[in-house]
C-alpha positions in Angstrom: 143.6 116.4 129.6 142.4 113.1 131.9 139.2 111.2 131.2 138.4 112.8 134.8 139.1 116.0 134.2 137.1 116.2 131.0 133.9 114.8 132.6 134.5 117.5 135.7 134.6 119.5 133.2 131.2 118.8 131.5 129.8 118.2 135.0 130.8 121.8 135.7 129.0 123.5 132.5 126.2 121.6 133.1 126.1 123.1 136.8 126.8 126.7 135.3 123.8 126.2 132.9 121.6 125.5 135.5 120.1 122.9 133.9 118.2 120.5 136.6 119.9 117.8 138.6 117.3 115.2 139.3 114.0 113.8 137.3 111.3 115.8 138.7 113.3 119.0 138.2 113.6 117.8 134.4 110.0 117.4 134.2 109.1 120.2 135.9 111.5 122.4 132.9 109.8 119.9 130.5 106.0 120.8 131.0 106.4 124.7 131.1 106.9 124.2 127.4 103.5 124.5 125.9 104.0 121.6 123.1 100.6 121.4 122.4 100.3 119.2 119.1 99.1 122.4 116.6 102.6 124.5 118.5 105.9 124.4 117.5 107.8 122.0 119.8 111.3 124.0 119.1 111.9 125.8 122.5 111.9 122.2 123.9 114.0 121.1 121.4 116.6 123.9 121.6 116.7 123.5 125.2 117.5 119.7 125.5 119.9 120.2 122.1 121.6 123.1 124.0 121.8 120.3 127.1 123.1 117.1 125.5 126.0 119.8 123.3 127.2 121.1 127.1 128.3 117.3 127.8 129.7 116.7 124.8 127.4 115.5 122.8 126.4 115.8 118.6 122.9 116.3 118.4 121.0 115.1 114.9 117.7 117.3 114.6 115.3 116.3 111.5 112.7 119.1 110.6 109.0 118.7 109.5 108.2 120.5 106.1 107.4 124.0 107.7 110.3 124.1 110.0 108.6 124.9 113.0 109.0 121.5 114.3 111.7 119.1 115.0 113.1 115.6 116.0 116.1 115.2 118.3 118.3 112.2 118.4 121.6 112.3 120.1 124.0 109.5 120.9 126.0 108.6 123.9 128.8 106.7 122.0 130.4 103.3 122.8 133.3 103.6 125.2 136.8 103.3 123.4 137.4 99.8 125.6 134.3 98.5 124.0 134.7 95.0 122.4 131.3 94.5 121.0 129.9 95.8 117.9 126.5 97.0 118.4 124.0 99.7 117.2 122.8 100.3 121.0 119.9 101.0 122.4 117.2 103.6 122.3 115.4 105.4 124.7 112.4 107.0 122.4 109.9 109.9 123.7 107.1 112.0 122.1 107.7 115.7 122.9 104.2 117.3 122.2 101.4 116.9 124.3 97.2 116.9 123.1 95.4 120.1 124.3 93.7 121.4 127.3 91.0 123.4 126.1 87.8 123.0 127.7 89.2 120.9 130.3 88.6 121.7 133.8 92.2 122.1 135.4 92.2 122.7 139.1 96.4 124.1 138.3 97.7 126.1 135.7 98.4 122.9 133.1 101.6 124.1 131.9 103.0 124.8 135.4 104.6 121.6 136.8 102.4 121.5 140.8 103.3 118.8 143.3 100.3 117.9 145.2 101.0 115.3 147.7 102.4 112.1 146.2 101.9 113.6 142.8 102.9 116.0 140.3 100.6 117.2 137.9 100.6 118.9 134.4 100.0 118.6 131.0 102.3 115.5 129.7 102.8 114.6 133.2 102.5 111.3 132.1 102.3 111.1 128.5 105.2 111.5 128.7 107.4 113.9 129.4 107.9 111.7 132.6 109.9 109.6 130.9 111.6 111.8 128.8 113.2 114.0 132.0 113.9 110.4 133.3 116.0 109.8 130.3 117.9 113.0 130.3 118.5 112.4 134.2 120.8 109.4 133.0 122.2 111.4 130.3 125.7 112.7 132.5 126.1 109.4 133.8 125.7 107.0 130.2 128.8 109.8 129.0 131.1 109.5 132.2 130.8 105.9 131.1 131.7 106.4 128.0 134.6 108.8 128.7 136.0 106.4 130.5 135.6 103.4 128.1 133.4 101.4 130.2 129.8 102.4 128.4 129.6 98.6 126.1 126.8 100.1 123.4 125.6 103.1 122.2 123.1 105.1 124.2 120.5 106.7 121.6 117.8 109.7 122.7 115.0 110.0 119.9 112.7 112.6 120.4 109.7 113.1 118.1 106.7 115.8 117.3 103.5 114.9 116.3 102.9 111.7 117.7 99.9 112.4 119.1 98.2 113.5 115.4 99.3 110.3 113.8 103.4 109.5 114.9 104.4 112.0 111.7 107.4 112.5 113.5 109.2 109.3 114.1 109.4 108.0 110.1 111.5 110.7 109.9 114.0 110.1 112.5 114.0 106.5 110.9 114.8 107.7 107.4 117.9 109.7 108.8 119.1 106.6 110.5 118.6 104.5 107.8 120.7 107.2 105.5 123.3 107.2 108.1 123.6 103.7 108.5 122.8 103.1 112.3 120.7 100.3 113.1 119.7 100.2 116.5 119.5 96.9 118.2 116.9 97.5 120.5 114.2 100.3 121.3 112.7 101.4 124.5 109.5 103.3 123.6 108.6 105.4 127.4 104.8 105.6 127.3 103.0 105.4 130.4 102.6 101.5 131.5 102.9 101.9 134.8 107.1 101.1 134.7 105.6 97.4 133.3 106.2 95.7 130.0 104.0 96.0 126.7 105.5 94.1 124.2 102.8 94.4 121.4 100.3 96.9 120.4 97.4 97.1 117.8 97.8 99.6 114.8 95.0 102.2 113.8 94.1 103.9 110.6 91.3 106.2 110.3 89.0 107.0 107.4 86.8 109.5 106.1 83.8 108.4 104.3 82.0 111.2 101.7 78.6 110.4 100.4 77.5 112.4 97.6 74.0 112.4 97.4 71.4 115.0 95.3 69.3 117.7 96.8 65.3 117.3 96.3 62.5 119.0 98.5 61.5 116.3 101.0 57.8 116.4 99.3 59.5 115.1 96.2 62.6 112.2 97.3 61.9 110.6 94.8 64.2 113.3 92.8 66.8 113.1 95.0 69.1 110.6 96.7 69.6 110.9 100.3 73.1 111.1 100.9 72.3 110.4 104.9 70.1 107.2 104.4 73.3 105.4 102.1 75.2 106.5 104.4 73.7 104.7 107.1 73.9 101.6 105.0 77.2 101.9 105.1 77.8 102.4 108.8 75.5 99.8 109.4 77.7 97.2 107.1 80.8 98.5 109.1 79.0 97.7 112.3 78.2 94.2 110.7 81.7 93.7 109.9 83.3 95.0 113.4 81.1 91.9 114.9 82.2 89.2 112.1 85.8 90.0 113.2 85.3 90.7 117.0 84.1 86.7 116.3 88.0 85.3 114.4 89.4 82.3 114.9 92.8 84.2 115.6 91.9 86.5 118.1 94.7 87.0 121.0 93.7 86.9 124.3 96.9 88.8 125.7 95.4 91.9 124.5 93.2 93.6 126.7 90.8 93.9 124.1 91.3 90.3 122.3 89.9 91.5 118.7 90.5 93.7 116.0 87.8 96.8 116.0 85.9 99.0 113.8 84.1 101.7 115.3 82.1 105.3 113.5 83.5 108.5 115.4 81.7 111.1 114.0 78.9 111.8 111.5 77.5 115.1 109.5 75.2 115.9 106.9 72.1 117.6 105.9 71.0 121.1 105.8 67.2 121.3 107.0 64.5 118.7 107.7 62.5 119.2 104.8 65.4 118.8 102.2 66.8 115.5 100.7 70.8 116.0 101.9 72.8 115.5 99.3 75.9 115.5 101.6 76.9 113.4 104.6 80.2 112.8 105.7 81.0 110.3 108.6 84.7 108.8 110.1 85.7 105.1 111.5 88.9 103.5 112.9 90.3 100.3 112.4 92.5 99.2 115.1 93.8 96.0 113.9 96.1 93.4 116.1 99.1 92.6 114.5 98.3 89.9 112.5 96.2 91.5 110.8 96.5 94.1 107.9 93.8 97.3 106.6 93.1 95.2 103.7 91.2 92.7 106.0 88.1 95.3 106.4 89.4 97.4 103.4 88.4 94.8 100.4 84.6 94.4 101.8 84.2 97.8 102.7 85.3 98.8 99.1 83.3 96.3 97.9 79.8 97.5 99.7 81.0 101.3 98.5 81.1 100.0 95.3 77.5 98.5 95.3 76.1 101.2 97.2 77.8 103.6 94.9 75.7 101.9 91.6 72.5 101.9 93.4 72.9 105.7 93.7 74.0 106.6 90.3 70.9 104.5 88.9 69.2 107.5 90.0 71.6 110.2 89.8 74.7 109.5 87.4 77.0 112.3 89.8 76.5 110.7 93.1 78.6 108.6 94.8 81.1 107.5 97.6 84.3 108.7 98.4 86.1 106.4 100.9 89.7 108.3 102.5 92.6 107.3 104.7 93.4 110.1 107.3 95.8 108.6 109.7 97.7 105.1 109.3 99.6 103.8 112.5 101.3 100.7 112.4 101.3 97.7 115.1 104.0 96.7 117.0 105.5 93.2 117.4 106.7 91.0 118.9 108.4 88.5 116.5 111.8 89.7 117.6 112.1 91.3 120.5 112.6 87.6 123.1 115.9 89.2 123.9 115.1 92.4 125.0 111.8 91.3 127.0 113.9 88.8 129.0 116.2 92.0 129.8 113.4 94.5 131.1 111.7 91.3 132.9 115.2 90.9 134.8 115.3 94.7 135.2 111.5 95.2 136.7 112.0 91.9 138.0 108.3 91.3 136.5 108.1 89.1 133.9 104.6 89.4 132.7 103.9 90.7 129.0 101.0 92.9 128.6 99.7 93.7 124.7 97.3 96.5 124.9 95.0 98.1 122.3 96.3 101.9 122.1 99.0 102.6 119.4 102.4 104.6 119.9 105.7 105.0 117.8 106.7 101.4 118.8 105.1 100.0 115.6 107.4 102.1 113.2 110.4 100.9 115.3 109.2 97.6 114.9 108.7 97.9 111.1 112.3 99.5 110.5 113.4 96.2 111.9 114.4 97.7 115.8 113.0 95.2 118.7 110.5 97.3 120.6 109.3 97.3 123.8 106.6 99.8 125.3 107.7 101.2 128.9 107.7 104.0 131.2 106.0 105.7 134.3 102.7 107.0 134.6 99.1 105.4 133.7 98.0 106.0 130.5 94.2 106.2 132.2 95.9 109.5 133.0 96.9 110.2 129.6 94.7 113.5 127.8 92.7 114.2 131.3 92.0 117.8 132.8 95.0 117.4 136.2 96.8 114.9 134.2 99.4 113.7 136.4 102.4 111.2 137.7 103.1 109.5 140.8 106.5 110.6 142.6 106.9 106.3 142.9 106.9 105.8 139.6 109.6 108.4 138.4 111.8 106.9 141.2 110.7 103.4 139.5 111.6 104.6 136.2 115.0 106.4 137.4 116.1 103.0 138.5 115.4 101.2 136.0 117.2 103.3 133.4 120.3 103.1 136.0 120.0 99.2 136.0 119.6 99.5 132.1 122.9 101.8 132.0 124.5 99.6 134.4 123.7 96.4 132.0 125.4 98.4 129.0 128.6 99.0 131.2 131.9 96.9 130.6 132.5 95.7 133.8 
């Protein structure tokens, strides 16, 4: 059998299948798929898996503990003409999406709508935009490799849980660290309006638990008020979100220039006339690059400390319990010169944006893959009751993965 005839071929099932044609079609498929963060994300899955195996492809799915979630990564393998070695490129994609409840839809949210020059539905933007984008190019990077002209390896990652703390992507990193593929570059497709973010800040999240002891409020002397340490802690965190807003080693290239600290939510106490002896309260950290945790972790533990003794002066059992919930790392961009002078040729906009919201790029980075943050949409769209994308900017991001292709291609 020809080269042709085998990529008629796997044109042909793909046609029987039914599968879409185009971008929007993809993404209209992709958002009826209610992927909803606390869902399964395997209908997706199966779907695109059931896709990339009609043309050809060997599809690597990685599980999450209860097996009612899954990664997908698939390569497009090097053409046999190919006289480079290189670990190729990856196009990389969240598949779940955060929830619409209590958010005022004017559409059914899972039902793809096309309202003038936009189409609107949950992950719209964020980003299954960029996902049926990438699938789009899929036929075309393997008629390029059937026929030995495709120079690198074309990688598809697909994740779950990003949007509860990126739990998906270490494990699609693990795999290809078993299997020995090291990816030379990484395209991560969040929404940046189809221009380049080459850095982002990381975020952890902590839960802070301050055991106080119950006393009738006519008697506080007998108790210790878990609520009033606890605002001497907040207030110390506040203190030390200003003393870093003020470094030396800020970067102005992100949009906001400083690491932050900021209190999300707070609870505690029963009844006004009872000393609480509970009050529990949360904070991120969303630290530039340079920076690490232990920067506002060593004086925070410090000031739990002391507040901690002050307390157990007075009652030996109380205390404070300081957590990590969530740890996202930052992405950087110590090595990624290469790949930034390749997307500015291909958006033919050279300007690097570093922005303070995190996404899957910082693993990438920290597995040693050159990352770069870009794909269609807004992300002031991102999480919002009629989320949507403009029609331009799939057409902006269909191009560009064609120009991408076309730079990977032997000519």
């Amino acid at each position: 059998m020809t080269v042709s005839t085998r990529i008629d071929n796997i044109n042909q099932t793909v046609q029987d299948a039914h599968y879409p044609k185009d971008s929007i079609d993809w993404l209209t498929r992709l958002i009826g798929f209610d992927t909803v963060s606390r869902h399964s994300n395997l209908a997706l899955i199966e779907d695109v898996k059931s896709y990339c195996e009609q043309l050809g492809l060997v599809v690597d799915l990685t599980f999450n503990e209860a097996k009612n979630k899954a990664n997908l990564f698939v390569t497009v393998p090097a053409g046999k003409n190919s006289d480079e070695i290189n670990h190729g490129l990856v196009l990389s994609g969240h598949t779940d999406v955060v929830p619409v409840d209590g958010q005022d839809w004017t559409s059914e949210p899972f039902t793809a709508t096309i309202r003038g020059d936009k189409l609107y539905g949950r992950g719209a933007c964020d980003m299954k935009g960029f996902i049926a984008c990438a699938l789009t190019l899929l036929p075309k990077a393997v008629q390029l490799s059937r026929s030995g002209q495709l120079r690198h390896p074309l990688h598809l990652a697909l994740s779950f849980d990003e949007e509860v703390g990126c739990l998906g992507a270490p494990l699609i990193l693990a795999d290809l660290k078993a299997r020995g593929i090291t990816p030379a570059y990484c395209i991560v497709g969040e929404p940046t309006k189809m221009t380049m973010v080459v850095a982002h800040k990381g975020i952890a999240v902590y839960r802070c638990r301050v055991h106080g002891k119950s006393a009738h409020s006519s008697l506080t002397a007998q108790g210790v008020n878990a609520i009033s340490y606890a605002s001497r802690l907040i207030s110390y965190v506040d203190t030390l979100a200003e003393e870093i807003s003020h470094r030396d080693d800020n970067d102005p290239l992100f949009d906001v220039p400083y690491s932050t600290l900021s209190v999300g939510t707070i609870q505690g106490g029963t009844a006004t006339n009872i000393v609480p002896n509970l009050c529990e309260f949360t904070f991120d950290y969303r630290n530039l690059p340079h920076m690490t945790q232990e920067d506002i972790l060593v004086p925070i533990q410090a000031k739990v400390a002391e507040l901690s003794a002050q307390m157990q002066t007075r009652a030996p059992e109380t205390g404070i319990e300081l957590m990590q919930e969530e740890s996202v790392p930052a992405m950087t961009d110590d090595d990624s010169a290469e790949l930034q002078a390749l997307i500015a040729a291909l958006t033919e906009d050279d300007k690097r944006h570093k922005v303070a919201y995190a996404t899957e790029g910082g693993q990438f980075t920290n597995s040693g893959i050159p990352t770069i943050i870009c794909g269609p949409g807004s992300i002031e769209q991102a999480h919002k009751a009629d989320e949507y994308v403009e029609l331009s900017e799939m057409a902006r991001c269909d191009e560009f993965l064609q120009k991408l292709l076309t730079s990977c291609t032997i000519k």
